[in-house]
C-alpha positions in Angstrom: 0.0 0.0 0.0 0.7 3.1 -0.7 1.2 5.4 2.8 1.6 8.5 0.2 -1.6 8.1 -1.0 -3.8 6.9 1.9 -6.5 9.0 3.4 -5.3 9.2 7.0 -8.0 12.0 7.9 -10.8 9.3 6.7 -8.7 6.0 7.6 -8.8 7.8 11.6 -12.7 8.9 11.4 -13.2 5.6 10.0 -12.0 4.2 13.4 -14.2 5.4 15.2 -17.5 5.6 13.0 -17.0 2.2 11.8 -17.2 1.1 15.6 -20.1 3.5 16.3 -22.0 2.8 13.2 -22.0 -1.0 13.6 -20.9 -1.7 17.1 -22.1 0.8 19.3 -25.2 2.7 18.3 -27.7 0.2 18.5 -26.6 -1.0 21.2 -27.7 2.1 23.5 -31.2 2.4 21.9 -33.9 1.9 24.1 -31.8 2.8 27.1 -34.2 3.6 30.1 -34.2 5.8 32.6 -33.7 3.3 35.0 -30.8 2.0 33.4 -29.1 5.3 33.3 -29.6 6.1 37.0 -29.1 2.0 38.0 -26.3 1.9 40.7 -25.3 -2.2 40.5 -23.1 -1.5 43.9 -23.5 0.9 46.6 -22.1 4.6 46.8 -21.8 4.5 43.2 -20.8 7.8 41.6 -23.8 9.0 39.2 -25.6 12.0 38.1 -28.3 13.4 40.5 -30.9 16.2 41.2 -28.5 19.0 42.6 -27.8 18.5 46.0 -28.6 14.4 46.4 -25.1 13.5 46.4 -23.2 11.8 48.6 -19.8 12.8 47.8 -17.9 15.6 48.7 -18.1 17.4 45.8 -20.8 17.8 42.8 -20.3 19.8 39.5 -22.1 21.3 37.2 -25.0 23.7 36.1 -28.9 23.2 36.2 -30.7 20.5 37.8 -28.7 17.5 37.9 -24.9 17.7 38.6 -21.9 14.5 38.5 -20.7 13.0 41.1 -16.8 13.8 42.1 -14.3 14.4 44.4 -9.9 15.3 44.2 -8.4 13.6 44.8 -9.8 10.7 43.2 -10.7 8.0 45.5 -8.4 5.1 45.3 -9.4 2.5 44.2 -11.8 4.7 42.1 -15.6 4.9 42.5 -17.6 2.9 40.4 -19.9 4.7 37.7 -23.1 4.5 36.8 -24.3 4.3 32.8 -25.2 8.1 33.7 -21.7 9.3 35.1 -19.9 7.3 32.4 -22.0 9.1 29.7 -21.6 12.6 31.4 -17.8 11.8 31.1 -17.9 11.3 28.0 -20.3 14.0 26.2 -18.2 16.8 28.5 -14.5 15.3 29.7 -14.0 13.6 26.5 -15.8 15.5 23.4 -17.5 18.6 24.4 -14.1 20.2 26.2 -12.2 19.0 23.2 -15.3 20.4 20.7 -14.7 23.6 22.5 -10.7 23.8 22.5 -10.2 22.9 19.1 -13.3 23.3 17.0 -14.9 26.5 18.4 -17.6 24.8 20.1 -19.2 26.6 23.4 -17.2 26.3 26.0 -17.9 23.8 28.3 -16.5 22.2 31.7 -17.2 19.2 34.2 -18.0 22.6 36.2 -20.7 24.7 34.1 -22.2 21.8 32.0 -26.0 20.9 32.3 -26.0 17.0 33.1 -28.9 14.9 31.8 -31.9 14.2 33.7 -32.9 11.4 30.9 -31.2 8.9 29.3 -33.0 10.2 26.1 -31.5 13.2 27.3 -28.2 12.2 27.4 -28.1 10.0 24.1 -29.1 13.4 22.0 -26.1 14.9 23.5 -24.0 12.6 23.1 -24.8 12.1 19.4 -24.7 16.6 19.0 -20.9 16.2 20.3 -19.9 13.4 18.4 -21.6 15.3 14.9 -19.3 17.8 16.1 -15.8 16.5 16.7 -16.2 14.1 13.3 -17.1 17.6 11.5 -14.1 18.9 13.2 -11.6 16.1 12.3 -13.2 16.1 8.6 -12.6 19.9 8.6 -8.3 18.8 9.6 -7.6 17.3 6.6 -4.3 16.0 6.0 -2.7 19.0 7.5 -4.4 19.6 10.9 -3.5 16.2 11.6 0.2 17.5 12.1 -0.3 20.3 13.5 1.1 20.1 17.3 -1.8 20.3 20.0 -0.8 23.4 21.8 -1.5 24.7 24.9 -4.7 23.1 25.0 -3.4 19.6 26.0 -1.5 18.3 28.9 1.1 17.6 25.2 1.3 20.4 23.6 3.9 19.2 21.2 1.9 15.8 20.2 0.1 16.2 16.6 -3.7 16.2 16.4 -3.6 12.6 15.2 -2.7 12.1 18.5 -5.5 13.5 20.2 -8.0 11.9 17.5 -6.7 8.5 18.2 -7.1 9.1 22.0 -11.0 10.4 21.9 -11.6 7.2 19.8 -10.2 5.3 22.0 -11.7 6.8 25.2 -15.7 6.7 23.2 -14.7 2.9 22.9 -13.5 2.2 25.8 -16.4 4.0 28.0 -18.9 3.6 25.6 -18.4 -0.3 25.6 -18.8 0.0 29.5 -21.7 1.3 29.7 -23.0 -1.4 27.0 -21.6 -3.8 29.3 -23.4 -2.7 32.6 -27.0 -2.5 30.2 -26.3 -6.4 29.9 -25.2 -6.7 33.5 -28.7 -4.6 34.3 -31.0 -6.8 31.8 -29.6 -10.0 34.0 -30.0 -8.9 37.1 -33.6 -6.8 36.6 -35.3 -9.7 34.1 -38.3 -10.2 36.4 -39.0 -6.6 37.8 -38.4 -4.4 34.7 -39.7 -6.7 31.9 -36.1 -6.2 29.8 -35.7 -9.1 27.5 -32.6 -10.7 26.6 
């Protein structure tokens, strides 16, 4: 093959969408809102109405905030499908949205969390159109171009940063497709899920 004349701008969006498209997607329809809130152990970090948590911090803005606390506990809390998707729509593509695509600005601080999991799915899927129209918009070029102040490396190319996200969406998103199964096999009898 080629290297000269391969697409890298496509062959890295392809990682993830490919994934996403066929892997992922379906796999979070139909997510309730029991599921998103469903703590499988106790003291599980999650996102609740302002002022419910048990932790000793809680961020964000409007009605429902995450779960936190620094330093992180060690070993580290388990997360609910609802902290695990706030991570992810804010820590891993809306602040990156905002530092590198001109996207609002957004923090773990002044974000509004989902109430809903229907909630939470339509933003998840309004940052991910975002950072794929953002890595589209690179090209070949932007993917060279060091990260800048913006990143704990500021020297690393944008390729690096695209390959990271990807990797964190399939990491965290496979986790929270992991704990719906672990919910549908534990819940059967008293939410009707079928397997």
């Amino acid at each position: 093959m080629d290297t000269d004349k391969l697409d890298w701008n496509r062959t890295l969006r392809e990682q993830w969408e490919f994934h996403w498209n066929h892997q992922l997607r379906a796999r979070l329809n139909g997510l309730t809102d029991d599921e998103y809130f469903w703590s499988p152990v106790p003291d599980a970090w999650s996102v609740r109405p302002r002022g419910s948590s048990t932790t000793p911090m809680q961020v964000g803005a409007g009605d429902f905030a995450i779960d936190y606390t620094f330093p992180e506990p060690v070993p580290a809390a388990f997360t609910t499908i609802a902290w695990r998707l706030g991570h992810v729509v804010v820590g891993v593509l809306a602040a990156r949205n905002a530092a590198h695509f001109g996207a609002p600005a957004a923090s773990y601080e002044t974000w509004a969390y989902a109430g809903s999991a229907a909630t939470a799915l339509d933003q998840l899927d309004a940052q991910l159109d975002v950072w794929l129209a953002g890595v589209r918009d690179l090209g070949e070029a932007g993917l060279q171009v060091p990260l800048g102040a913006k990143e704990p490396f500021p020297e690393a190319p944008m390729a690096d940063l695209v390959l990271h996200i990807h990797r964190e969406l399939i990491h965290h998103l496979s986790e929270v497709c992991l704990l719906r199964d672990l919910y549908r096999h534990t819940k059967p009898a008293t939410t009707g899920a079928t397997r």
